[in-house]
DSSP file (Angstrom, degrees, kcal/mol; ACC not computed):
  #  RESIDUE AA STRUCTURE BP1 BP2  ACC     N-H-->O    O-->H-N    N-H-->O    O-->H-N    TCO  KAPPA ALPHA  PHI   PSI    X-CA   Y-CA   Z-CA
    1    1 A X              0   0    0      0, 0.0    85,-1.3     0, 0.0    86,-0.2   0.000 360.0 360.0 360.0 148.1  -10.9  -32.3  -30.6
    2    2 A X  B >   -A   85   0A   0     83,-0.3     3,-0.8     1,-0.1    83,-0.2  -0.653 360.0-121.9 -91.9 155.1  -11.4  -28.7  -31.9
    3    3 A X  G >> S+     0   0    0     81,-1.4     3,-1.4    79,-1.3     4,-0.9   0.879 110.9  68.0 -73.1 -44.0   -9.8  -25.8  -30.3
    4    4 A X  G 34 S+     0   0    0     78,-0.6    -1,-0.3     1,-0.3    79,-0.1   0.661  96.1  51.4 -50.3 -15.3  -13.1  -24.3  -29.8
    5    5 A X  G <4 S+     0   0    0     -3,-0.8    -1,-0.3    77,-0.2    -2,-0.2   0.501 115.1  54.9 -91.7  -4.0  -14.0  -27.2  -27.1
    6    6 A X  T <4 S+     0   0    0     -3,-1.4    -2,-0.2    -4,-0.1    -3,-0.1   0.992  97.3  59.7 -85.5 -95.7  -10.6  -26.0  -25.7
    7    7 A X  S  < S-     0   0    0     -4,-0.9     2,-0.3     1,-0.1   106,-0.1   0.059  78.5-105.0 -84.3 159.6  -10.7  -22.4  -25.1
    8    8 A X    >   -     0   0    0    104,-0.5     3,-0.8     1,-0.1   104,-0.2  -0.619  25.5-135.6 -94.2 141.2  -12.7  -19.8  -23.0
    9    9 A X  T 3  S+     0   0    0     -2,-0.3    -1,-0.1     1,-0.3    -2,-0.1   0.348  91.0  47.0 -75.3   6.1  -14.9  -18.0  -24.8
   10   10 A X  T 3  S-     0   0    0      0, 0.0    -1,-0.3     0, 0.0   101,-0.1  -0.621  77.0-172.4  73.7  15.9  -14.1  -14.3  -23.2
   11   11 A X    <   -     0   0    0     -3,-0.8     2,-0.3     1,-0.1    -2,-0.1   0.305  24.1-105.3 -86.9-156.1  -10.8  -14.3  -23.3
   12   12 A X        +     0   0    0    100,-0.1    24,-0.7    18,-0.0     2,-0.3  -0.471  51.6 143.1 -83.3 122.1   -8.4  -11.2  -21.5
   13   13 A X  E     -b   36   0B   0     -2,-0.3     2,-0.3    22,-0.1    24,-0.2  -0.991  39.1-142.4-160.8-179.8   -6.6   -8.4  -24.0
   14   14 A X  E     -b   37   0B   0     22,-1.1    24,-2.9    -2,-0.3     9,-0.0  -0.902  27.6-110.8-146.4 162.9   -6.0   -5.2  -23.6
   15   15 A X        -     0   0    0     -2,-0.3     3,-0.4    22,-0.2    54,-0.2  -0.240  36.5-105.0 -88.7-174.0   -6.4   -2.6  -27.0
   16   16 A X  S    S+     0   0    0      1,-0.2    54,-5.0    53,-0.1    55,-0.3   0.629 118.2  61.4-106.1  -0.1   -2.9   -0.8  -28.6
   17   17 A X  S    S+     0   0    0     51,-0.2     2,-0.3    52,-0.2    -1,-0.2   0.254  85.9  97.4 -83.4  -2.0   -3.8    2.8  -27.1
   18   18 A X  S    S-     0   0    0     -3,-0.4    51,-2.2     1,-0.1    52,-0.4  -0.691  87.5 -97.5-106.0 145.2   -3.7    1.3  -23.1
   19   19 A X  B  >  -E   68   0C   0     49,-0.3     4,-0.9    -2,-0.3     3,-0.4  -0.323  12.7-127.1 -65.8 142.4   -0.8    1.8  -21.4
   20   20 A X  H  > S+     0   0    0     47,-2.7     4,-0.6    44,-0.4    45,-0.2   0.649 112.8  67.5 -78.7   7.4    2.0   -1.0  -21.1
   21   21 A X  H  > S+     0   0    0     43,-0.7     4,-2.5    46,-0.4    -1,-0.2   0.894 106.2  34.1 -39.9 -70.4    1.4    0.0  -17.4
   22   22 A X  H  > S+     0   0    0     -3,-0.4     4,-1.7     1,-0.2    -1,-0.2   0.589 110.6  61.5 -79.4  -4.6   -2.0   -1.4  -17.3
   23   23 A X  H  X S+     0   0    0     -4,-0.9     4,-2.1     2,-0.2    -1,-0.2   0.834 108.9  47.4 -75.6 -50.3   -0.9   -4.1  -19.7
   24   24 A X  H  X S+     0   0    0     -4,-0.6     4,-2.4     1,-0.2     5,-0.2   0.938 108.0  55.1 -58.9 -57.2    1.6   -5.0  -16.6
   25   25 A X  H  X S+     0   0    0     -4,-2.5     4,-1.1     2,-0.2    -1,-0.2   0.803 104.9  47.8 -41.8 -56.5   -1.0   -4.9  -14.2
   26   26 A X  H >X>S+     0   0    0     -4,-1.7     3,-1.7     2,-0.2     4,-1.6   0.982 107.0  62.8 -65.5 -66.9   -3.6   -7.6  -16.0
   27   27 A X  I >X>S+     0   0    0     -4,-2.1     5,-1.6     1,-0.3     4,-1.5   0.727 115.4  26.8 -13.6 -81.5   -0.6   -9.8  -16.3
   28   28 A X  I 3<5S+     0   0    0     -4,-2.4    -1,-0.3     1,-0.3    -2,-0.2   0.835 117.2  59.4 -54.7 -29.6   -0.2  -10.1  -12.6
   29   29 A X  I <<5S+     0   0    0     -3,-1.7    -1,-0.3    -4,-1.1    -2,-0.2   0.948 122.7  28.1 -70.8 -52.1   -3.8   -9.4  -11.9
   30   30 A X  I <<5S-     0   0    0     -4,-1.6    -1,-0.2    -3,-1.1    -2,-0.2   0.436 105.4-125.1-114.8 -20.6   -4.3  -12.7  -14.1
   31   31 A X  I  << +     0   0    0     -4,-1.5     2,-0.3    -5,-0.6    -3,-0.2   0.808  68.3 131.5  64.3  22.5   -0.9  -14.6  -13.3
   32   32 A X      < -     0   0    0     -5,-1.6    -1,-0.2    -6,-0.3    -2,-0.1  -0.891  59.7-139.5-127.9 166.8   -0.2  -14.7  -17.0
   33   33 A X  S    S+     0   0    0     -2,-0.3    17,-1.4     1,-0.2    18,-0.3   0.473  75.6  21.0-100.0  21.4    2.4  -14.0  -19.6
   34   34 A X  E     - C   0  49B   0     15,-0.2     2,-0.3    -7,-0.1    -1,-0.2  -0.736  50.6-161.9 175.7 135.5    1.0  -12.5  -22.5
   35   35 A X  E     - C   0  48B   0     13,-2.0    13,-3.6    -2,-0.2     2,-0.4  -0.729  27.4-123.5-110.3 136.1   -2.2  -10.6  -23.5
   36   36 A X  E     -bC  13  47B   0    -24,-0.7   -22,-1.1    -2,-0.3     2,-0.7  -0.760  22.1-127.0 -94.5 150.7   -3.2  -10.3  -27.1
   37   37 A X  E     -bC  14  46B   0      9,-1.1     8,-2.9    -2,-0.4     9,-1.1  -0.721  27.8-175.9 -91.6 101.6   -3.6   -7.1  -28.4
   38   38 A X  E     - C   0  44B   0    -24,-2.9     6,-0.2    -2,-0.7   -22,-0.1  -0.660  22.3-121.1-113.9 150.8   -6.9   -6.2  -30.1
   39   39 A X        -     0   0    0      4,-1.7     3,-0.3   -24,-0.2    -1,-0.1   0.042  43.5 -91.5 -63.9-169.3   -8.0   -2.9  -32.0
   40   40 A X  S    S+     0   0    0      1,-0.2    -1,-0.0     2,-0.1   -25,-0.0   0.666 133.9  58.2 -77.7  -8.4  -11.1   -0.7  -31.0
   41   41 A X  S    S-     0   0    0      2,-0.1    -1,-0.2     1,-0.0     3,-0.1   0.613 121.2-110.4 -93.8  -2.7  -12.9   -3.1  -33.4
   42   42 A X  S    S+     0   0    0     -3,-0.3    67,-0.7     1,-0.3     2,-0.2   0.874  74.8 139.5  65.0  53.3  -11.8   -6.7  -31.3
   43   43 A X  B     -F  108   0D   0     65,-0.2    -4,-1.7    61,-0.0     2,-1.0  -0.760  60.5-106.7 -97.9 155.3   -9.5   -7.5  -34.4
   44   44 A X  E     +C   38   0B   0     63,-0.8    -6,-0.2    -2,-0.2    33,-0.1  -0.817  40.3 173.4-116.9 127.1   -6.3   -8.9  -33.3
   45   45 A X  E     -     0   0B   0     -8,-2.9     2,-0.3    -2,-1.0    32,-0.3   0.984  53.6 -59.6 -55.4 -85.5   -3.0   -6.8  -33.4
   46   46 A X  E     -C   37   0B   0     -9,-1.1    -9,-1.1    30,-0.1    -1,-0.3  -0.948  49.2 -85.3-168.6 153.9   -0.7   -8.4  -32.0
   47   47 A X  E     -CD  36  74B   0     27,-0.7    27,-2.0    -2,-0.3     2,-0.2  -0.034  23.6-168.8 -57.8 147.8    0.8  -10.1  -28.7
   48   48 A X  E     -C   35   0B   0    -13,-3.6   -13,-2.0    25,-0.2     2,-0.1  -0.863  15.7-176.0-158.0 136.3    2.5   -8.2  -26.1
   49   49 A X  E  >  -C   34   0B   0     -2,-0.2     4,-1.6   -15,-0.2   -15,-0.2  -0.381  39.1 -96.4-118.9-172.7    4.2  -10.7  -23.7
   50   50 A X  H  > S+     0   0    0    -17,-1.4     4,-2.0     1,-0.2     5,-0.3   0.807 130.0  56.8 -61.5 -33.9    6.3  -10.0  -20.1
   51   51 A X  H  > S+     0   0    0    -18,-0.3     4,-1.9     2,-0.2    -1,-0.2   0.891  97.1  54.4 -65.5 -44.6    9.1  -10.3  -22.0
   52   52 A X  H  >>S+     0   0    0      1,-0.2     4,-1.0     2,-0.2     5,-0.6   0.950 111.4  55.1 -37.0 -58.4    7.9   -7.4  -24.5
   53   53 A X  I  X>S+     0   0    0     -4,-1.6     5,-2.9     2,-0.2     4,-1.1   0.876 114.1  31.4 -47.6 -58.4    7.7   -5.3  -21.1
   54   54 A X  I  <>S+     0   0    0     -4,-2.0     5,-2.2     1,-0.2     6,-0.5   0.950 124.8  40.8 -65.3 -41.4   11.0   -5.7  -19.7
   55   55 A X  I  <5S+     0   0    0     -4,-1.9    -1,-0.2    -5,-0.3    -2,-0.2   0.134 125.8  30.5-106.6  34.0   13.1   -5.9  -22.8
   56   56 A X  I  <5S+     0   0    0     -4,-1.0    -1,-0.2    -3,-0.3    -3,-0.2   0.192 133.8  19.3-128.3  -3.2   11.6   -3.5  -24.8
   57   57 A X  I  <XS+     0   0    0     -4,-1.1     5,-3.1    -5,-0.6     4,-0.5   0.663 128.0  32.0 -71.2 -81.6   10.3   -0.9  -22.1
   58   58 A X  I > <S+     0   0    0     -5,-2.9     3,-1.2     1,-0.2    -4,-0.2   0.895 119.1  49.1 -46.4 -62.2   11.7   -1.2  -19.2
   59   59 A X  T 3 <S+     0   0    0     -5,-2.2    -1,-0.2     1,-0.2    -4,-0.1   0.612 115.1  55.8 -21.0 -40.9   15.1   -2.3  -20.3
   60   60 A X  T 3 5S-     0   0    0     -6,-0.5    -1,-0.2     2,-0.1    -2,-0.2   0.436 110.9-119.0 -62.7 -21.7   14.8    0.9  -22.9
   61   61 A X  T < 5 +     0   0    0     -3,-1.2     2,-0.3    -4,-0.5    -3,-0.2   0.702  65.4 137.3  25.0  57.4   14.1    3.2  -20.4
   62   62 A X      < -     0   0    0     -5,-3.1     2,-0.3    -4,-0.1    -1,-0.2  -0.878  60.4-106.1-118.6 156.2   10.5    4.5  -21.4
   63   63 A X        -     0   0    0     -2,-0.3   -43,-0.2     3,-0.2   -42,-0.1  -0.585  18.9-137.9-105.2 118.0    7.9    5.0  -18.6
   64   64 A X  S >  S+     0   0    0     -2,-0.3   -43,-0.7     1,-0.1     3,-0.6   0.597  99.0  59.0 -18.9 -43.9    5.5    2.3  -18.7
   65   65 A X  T 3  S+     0   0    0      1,-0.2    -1,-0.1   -45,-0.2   -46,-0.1   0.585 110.9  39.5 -71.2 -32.1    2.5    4.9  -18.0
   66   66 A X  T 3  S+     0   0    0    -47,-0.1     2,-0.4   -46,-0.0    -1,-0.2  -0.016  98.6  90.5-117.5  55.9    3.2    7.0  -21.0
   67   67 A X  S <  S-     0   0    0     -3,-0.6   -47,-2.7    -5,-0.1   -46,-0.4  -0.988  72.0-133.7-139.8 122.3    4.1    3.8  -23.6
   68   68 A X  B     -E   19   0C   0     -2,-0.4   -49,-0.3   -49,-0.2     3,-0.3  -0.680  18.7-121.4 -71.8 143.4    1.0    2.4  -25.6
   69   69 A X  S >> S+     0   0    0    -51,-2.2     4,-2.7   -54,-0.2     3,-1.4   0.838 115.5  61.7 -80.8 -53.0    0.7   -1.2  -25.6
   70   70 A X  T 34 S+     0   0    0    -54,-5.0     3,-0.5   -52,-0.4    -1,-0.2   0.955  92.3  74.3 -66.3 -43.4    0.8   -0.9  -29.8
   71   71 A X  T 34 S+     0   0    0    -55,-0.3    -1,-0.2     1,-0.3    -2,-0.2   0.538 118.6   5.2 -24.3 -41.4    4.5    0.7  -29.2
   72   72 A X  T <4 S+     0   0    0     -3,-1.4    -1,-0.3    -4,-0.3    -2,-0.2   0.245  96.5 132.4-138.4  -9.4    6.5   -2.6  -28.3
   73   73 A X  S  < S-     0   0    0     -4,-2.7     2,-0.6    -3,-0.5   -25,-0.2  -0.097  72.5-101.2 -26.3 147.2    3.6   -5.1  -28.9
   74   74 A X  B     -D   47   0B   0    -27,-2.0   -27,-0.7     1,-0.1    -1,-0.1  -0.790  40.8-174.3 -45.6  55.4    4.7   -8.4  -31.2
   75   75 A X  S    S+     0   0    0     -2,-0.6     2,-1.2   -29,-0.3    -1,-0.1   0.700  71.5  76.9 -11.8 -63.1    3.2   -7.3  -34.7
   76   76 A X        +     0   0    0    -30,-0.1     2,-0.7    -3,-0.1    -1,-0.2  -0.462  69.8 169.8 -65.6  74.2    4.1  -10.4  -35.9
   77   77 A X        -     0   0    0     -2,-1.2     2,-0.2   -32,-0.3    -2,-0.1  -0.767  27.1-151.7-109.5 116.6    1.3  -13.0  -34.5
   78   78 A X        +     0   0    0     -2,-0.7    24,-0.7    18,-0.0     2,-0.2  -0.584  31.5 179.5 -72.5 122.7    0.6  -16.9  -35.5
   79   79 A X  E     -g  102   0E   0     -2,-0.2     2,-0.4    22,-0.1    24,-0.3  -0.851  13.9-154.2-128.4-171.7   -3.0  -17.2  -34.9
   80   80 A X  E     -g  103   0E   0     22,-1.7    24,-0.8    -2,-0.2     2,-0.2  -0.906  23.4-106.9-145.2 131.9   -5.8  -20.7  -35.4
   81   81 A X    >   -     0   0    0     -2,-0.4     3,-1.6    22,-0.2   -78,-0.2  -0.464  22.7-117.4 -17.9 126.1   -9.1  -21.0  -35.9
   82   82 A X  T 3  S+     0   0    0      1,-0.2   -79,-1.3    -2,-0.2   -78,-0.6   0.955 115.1  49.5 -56.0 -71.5  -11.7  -22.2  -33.4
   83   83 A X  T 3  S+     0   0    0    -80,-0.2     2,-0.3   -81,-0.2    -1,-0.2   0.494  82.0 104.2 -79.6  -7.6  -12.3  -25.3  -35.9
   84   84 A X  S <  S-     0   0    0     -3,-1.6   -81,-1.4   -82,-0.1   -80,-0.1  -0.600  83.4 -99.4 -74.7 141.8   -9.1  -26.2  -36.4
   85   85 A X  B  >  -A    2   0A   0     -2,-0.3     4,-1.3   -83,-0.2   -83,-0.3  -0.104  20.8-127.9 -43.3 149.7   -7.9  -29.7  -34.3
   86   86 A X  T  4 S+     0   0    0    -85,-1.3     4,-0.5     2,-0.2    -1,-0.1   0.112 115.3  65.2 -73.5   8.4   -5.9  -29.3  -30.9
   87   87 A X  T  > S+     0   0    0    -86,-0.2     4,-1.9     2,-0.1     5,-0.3   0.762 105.5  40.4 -73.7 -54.8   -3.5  -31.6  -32.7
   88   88 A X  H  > S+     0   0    0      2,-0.3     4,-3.1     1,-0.2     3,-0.5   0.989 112.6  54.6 -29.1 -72.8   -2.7  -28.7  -35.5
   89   89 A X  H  X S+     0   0    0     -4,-1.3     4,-2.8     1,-0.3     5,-0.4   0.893 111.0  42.8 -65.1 -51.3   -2.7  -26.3  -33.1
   90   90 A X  H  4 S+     0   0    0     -4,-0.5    -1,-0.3     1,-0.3     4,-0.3   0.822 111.3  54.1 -54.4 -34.2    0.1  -28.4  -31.1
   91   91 A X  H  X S+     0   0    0     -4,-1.9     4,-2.5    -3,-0.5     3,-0.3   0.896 108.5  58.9 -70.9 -47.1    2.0  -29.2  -34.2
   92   92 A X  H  X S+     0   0    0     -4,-3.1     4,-3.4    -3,-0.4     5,-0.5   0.983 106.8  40.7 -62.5 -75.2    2.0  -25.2  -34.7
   93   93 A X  H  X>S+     0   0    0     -4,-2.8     4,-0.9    -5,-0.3     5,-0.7   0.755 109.1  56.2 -76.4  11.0    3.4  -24.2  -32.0
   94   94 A X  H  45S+     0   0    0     -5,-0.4    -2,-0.2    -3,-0.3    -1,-0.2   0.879 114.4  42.9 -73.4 -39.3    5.9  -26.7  -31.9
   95   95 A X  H  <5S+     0   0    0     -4,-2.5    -2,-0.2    -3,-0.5    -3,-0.2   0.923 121.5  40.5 -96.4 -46.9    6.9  -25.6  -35.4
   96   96 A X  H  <5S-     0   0    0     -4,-3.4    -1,-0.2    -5,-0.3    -3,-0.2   0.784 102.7-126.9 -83.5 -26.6    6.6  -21.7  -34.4
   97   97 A X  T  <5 +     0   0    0     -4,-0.9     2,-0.4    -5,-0.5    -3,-0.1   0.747  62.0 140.3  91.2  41.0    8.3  -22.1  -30.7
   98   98 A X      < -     0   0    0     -5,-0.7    -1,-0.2    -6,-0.3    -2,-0.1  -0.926  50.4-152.4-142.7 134.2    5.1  -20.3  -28.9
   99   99 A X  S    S+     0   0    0     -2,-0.4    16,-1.4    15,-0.1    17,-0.3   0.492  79.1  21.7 -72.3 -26.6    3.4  -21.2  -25.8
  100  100 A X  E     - H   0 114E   0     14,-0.3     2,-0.4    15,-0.1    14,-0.2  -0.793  62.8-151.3-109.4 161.1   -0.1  -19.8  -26.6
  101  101 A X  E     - H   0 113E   0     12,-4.0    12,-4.3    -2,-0.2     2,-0.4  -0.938  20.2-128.2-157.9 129.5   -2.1  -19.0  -29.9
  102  102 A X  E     -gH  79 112E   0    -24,-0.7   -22,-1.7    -2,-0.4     2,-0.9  -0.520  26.3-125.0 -78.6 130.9   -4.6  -16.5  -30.0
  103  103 A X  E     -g   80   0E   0      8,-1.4     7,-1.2    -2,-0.4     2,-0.3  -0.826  27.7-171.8 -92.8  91.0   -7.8  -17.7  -31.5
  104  104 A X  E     + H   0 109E   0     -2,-0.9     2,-0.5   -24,-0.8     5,-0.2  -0.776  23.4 176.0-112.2  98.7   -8.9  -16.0  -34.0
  105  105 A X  S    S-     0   0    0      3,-2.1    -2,-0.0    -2,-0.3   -24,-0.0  -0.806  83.2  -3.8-113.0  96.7  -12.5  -16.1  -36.1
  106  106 A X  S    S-     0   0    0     -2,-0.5    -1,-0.2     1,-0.1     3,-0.1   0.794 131.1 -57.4  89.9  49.5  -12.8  -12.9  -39.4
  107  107 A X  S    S+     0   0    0     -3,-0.2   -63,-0.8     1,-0.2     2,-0.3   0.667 121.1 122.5  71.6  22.7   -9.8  -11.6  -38.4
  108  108 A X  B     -F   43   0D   0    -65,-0.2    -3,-2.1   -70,-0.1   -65,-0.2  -0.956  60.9-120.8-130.4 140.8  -11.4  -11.1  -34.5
  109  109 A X  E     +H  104   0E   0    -67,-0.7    -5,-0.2    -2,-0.3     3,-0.1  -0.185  42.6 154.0 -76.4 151.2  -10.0  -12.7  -31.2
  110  110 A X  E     -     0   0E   0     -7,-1.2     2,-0.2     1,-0.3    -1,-0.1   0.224  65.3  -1.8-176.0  62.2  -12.3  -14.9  -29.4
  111  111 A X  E     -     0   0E   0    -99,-0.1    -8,-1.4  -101,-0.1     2,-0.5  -0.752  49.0-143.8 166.7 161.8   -9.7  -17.2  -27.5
  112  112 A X  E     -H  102   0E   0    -10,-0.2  -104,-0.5    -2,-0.2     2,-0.3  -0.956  20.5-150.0-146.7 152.7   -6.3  -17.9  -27.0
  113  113 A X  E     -H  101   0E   0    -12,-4.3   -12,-4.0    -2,-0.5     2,-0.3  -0.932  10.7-164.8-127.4 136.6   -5.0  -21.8  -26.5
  114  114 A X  E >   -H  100   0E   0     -2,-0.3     3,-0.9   -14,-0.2     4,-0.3  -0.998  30.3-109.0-135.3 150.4   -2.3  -22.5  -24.6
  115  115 A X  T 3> S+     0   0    0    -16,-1.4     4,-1.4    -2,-0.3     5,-0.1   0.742 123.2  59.2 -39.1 -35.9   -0.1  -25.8  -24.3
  116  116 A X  H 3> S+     0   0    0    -17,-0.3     4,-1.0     2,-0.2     5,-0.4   0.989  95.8  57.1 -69.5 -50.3   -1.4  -26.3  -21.3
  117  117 A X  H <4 S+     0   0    0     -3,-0.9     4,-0.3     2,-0.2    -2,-0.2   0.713 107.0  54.3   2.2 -75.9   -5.2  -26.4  -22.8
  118  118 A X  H >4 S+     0   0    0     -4,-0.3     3,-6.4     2,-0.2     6,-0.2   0.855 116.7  39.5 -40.5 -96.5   -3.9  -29.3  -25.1
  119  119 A X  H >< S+     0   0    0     -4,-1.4     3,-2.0     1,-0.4     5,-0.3   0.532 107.9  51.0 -48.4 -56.1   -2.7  -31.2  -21.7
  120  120 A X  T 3< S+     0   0    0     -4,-1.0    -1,-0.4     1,-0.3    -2,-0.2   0.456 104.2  61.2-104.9 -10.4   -4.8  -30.8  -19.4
  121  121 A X  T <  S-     0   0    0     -3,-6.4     2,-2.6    -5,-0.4    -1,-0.3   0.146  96.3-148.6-104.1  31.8   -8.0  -32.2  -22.4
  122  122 A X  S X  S+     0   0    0     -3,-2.0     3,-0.8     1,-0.2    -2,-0.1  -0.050  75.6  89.6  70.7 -37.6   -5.6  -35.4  -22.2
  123  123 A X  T 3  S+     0   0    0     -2,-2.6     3,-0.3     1,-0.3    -1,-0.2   0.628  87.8  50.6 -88.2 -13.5   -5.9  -36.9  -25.6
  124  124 A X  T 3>  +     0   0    0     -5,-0.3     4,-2.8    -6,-0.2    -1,-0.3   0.549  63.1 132.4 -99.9   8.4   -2.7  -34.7  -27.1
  125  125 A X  T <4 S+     0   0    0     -3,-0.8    -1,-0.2    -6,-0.2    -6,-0.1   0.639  72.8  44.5 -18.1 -50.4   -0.3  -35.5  -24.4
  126  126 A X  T  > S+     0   0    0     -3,-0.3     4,-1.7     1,-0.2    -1,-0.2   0.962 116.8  47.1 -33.2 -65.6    2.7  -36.5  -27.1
  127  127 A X  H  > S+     0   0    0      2,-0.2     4,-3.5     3,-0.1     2,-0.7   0.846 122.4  33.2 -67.6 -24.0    2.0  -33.4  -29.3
  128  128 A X  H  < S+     0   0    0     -4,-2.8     2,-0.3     1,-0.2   -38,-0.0  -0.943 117.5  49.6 -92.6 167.3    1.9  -31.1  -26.5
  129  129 A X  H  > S+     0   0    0     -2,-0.7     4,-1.8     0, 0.0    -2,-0.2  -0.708 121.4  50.0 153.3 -39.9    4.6  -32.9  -24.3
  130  130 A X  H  X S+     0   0    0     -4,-1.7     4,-2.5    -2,-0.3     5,-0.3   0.900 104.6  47.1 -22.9 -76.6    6.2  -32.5  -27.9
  131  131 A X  H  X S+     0   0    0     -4,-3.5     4,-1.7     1,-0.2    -1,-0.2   0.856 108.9  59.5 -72.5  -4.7    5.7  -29.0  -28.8
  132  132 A X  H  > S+     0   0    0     -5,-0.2     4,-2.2     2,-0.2    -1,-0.2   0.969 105.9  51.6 -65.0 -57.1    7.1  -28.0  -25.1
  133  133 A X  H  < S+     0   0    0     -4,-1.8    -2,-0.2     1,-0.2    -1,-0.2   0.736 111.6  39.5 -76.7 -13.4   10.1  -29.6  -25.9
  134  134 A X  H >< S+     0   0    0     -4,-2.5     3,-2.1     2,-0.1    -1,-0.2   0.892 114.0  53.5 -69.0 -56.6   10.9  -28.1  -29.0
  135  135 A X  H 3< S+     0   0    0     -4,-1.7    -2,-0.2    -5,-0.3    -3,-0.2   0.768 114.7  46.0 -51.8 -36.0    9.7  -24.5  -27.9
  136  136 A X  T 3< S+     0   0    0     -4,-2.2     2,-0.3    -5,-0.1    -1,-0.3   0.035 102.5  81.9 -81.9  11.5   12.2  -25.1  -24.8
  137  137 A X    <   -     0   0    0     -3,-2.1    -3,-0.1     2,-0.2    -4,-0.0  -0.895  61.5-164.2-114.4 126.0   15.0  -26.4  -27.4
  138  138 A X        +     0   0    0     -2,-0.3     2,-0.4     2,-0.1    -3,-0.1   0.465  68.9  92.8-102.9  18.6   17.1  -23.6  -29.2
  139  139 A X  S    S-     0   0    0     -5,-0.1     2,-0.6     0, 0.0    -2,-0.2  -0.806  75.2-139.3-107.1 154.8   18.2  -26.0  -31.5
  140  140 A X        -     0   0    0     -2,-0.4     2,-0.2     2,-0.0    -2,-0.1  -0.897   4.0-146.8 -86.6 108.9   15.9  -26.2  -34.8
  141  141 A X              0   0    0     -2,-0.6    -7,-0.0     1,-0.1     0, 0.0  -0.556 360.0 360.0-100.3 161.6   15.1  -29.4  -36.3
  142  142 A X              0   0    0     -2,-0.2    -1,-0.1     0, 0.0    -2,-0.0   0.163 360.0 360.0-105.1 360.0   14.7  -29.5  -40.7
């Protein structure tokens, strides 16, 4: 199954000039834990997760209202193709230890898959039932 049958095509992000405030806000607004980070141009920056928010704002002591999203954003982002298999994409984040992957077509977001995605279209149970337990493991396997 392709990731594109997967994911919604719309998905949620916030740009790297918005405050991690309002960044905070969609999280709860949405009940989830991490917005990708898009330029003005809908190219994708980078992730910025709940964990980005405490433990490199809050924790920091810098105001939430006056810290830009691109300040403490994840730079560093693994992203998939819409055409690539939901088997890949479960094998990827097994191997990277990340719970979503932004979905990504010319360098511009238009999705993010997350391990649940994989379960919940039935036919990857293993790999995601897999890549959970490895992403929840802090040991590394070779």
């Amino acid at each position: 199954m392709k990731i594109s049958e997967l994911v919604i095509a719309s998905p949620v992000s916030v740009q790297t000039d918005d405050s991690v405030a309002s960044a905070a806000r969609l999280l709860s607004r949405r009940n989830i834990g991490a917005l990708p980070v898009t330029d003005a141009d809908g190219r994708l920056s980078g992730m910025i997760t709940d964990r980005d928010i405490v433990l490199r704002c809050v924790a920091a002591g810098r105001d939430p209202e006056g810290t830009c999203v691109g300040e403490i954003m994840s730079e560093r982002v693994v992203s998939v193709s819409p055409d690539a298999e939901a088997s890949e994409a479960a094998e990827l984040m097994s191997r990277e230890k990340i719970r979503r992957l932004p979905v990504v077509r010319d360098g511009r977001l238009c999705g993010v898959l997350s391990l649940s995605d994989i379960v919940r279209c039935g036919d990857f149970y293993m790999e995601a039932a897999r890549a959970f337990a490895d992403i929840s493991s802090n040991v590394t396997r070779g």
